[in-house]
C-alpha positions as CSV (number, residue, x, y, z in Angstrom):
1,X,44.4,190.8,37.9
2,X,41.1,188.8,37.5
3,X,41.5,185.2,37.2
4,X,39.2,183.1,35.3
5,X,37.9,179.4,36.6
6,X,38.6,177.0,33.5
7,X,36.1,174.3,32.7
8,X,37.0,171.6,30.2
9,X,37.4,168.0,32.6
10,X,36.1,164.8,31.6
11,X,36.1,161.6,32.7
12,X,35.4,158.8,30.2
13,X,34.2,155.2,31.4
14,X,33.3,152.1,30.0
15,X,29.3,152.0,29.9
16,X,29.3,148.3,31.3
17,X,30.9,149.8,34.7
18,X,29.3,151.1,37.4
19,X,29.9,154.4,38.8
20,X,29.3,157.2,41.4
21,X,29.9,161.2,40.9
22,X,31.6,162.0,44.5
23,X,33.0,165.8,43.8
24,X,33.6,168.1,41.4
25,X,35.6,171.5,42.3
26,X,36.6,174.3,40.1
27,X,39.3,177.2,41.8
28,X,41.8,179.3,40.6
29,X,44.3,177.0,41.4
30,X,43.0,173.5,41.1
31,X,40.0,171.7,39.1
32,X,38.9,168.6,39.9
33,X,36.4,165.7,39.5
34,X,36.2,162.5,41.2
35,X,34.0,159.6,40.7
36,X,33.8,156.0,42.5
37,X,34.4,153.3,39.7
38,X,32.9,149.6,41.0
39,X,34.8,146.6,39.1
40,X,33.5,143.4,40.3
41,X,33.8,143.6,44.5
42,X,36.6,146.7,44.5
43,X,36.0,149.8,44.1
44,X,38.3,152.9,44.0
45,X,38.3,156.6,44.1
46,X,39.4,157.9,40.3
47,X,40.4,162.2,40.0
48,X,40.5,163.6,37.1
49,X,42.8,166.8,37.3
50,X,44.2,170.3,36.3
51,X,46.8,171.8,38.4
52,X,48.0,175.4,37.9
53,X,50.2,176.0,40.3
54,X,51.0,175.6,43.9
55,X,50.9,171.9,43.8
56,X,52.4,171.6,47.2
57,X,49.2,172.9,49.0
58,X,46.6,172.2,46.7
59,X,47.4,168.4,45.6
60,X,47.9,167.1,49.0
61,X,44.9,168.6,50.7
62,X,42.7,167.8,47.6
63,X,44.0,164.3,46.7
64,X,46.8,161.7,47.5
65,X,45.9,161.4,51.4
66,X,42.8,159.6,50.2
67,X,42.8,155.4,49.6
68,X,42.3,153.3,46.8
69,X,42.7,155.9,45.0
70,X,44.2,156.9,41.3
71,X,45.0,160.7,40.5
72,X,45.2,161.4,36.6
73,X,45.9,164.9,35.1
74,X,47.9,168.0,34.1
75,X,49.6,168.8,37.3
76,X,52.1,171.1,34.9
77,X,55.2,169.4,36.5
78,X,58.6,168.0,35.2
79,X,60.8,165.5,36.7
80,X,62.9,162.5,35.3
81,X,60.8,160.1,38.1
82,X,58.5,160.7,34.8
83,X,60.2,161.9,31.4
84,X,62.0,165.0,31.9
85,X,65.7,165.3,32.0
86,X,65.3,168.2,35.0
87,X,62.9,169.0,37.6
88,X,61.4,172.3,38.1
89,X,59.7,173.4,41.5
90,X,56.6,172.0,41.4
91,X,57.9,168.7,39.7
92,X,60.3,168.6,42.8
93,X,57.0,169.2,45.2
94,X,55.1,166.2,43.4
95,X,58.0,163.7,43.7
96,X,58.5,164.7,47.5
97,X,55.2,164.3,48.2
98,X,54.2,161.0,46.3
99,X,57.5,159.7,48.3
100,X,56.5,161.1,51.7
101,X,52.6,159.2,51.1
102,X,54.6,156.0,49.3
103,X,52.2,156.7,46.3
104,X,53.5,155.1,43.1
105,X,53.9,157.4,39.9
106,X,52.2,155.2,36.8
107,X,54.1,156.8,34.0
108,X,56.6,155.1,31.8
109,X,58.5,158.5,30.7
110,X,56.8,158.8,26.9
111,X,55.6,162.2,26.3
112,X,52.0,163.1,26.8
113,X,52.4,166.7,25.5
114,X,53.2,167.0,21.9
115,X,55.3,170.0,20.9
116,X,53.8,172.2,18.4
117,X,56.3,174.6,17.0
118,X,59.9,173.7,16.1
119,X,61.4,175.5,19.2
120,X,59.4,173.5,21.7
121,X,60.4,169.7,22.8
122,X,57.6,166.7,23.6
123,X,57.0,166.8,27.5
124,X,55.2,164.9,30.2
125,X,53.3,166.9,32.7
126,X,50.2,164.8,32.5
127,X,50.2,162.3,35.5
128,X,49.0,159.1,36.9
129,X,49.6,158.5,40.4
130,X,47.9,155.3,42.6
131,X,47.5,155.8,46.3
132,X,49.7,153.6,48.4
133,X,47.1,150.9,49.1
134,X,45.6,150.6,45.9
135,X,44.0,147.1,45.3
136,X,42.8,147.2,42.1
137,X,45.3,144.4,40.6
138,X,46.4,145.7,37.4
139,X,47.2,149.5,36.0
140,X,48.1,149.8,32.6
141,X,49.6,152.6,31.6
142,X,50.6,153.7,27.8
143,X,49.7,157.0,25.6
144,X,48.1,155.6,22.3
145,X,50.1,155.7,19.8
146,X,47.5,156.3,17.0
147,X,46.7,160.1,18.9
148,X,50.1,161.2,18.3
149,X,49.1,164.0,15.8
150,X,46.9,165.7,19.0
151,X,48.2,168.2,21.7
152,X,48.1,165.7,24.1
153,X,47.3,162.5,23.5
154,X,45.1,160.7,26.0
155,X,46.2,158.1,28.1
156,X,44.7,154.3,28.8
């Protein structure tokens, strides 16, 4: 079976901060882009991610060893540790390994996947993770409430 590389990641930034492109990746597993955001005299590592599967492998190697840093994405993972009742394997693999690098999970359990038939329920499998020494001093996290009628709402 051919698999097909998906494009379709964007990062969006403020045009009064400064910025570097570092990486960009796409595989049949994981697609990625990373740039370094400068706010005053910190600066931090921001990923912007799509995880299909085999998060154990792929997310580690690509992403939460690395400091200062803050993962965002659709890893495709449920856990309760962010707004599923149940895990599922790769949900379970994500929460073992954010707890094994003492990386903090940003989300506050809203939904950031909007079900779109009545058979479907609201889920959260988009993700914000900060490394364990991130120094930035303040991440806000919320889905905006005015998307709501989108797929997936983005998240500030």
């Amino acid at each position: 079976m051919e698999q097909k590389n998906s494009a379709g990641l964007s990062i969006l930034i403020r045009e009064d901060l400064n910025y570097l492109p570092v990486r960009s990746t796409t595989g049949p597993f994981l697609n990625y882009q990373s740039v370094v955001v400068y706010v005053g005299k910190t600066k931090f590592l921001l990923t912007n991610s799509y995880l299909r599967s085999n998060p154990k492998q792929h997310l580690h190697e690509a992403m939460l060893e690395r400091p200062n840093h803050i993962l965002v994405g659709d890893l495709n993972a449920h856990s309760p540790a962010w707004g599923k009742h149940k895990s599922d394997w790769a949900g379970k693999t994500i929460e073992k390994l954010t707890l094994d690098l003492r990386c903090m999970i940003e989300n506050t359990g809203e939904p950031t996947r909007l079900a779109t038939t009545s058979n479907q329920i609201h889920t959260a499998i988009d993700l914000t993770i900060t490394s364990n020494d991130f120094t930035y001093p303040v991440v806000q996290w919320e889905v905006f409430e005015d998307s709501l009628r989108n797929r997936s709402p983005p998240v500030h």
